[in-house]
N, C-alpha and C positions, 0 to 999 in steps of 0.2 A: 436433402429432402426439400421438395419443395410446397409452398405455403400458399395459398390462394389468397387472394384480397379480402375478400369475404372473412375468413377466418384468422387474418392478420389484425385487420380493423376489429375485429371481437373480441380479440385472444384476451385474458388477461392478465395484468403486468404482474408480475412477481417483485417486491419488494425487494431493494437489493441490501446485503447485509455488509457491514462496514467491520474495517480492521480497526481503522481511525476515520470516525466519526465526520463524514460528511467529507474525507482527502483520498480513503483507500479502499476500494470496496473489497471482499475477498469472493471468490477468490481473484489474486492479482497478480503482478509481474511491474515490478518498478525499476526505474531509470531514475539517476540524480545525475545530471549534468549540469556546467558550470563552469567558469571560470579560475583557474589555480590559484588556491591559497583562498579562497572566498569562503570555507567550511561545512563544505559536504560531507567530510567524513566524519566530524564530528556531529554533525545534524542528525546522519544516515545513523551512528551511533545511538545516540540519544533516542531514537525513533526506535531501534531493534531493542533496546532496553525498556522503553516505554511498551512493546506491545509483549517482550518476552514476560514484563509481571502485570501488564495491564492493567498500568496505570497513566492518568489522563497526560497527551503530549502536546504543548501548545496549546493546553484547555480546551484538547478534545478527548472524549472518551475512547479510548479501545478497547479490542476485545481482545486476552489473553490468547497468545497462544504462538509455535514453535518459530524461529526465525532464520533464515541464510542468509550470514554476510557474505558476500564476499567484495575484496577492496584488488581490483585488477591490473592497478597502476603504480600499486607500491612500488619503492626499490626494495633491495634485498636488506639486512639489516647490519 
């Protein structure tokens, strides 16, 4: 679809609504990358626990609600 200049410069903005407060908007699609061993997976933990009970991660607010890990580099166990 396309937007005329006119009606781009007018439109108005839509508030964006956060997972986590000012880092995640939703909706979203996240990447952790990093260096091995530096604790992405425990962050990325931390973080899916924080918004599965929606509470504040790194003293920021989230907002409750469903989460998919998945960790793609494991080895096997």
């Amino acid at each position: 679809m396309l937007t005329s200049l006119e009606d781009y410069l007018t439109a108005v903005e839509t508030p964006l609504e956060w997972v986590v407060q000012g880092c995640i908007p939703t909706p979203s699609f996240g990447l952790l990358v990093g260096a091995p061993k530096a604790g992405k997976s425990l962050m990325a933990i931390g973080l899916a626990l924080a918004i599965v009970r929606g509470i504040p991660w790194m003293d920021r607010p989230t907002q409750q609600g469903p989460v998919l890990y998945l960790q793609l580099d494991a080895s096997p166990p």
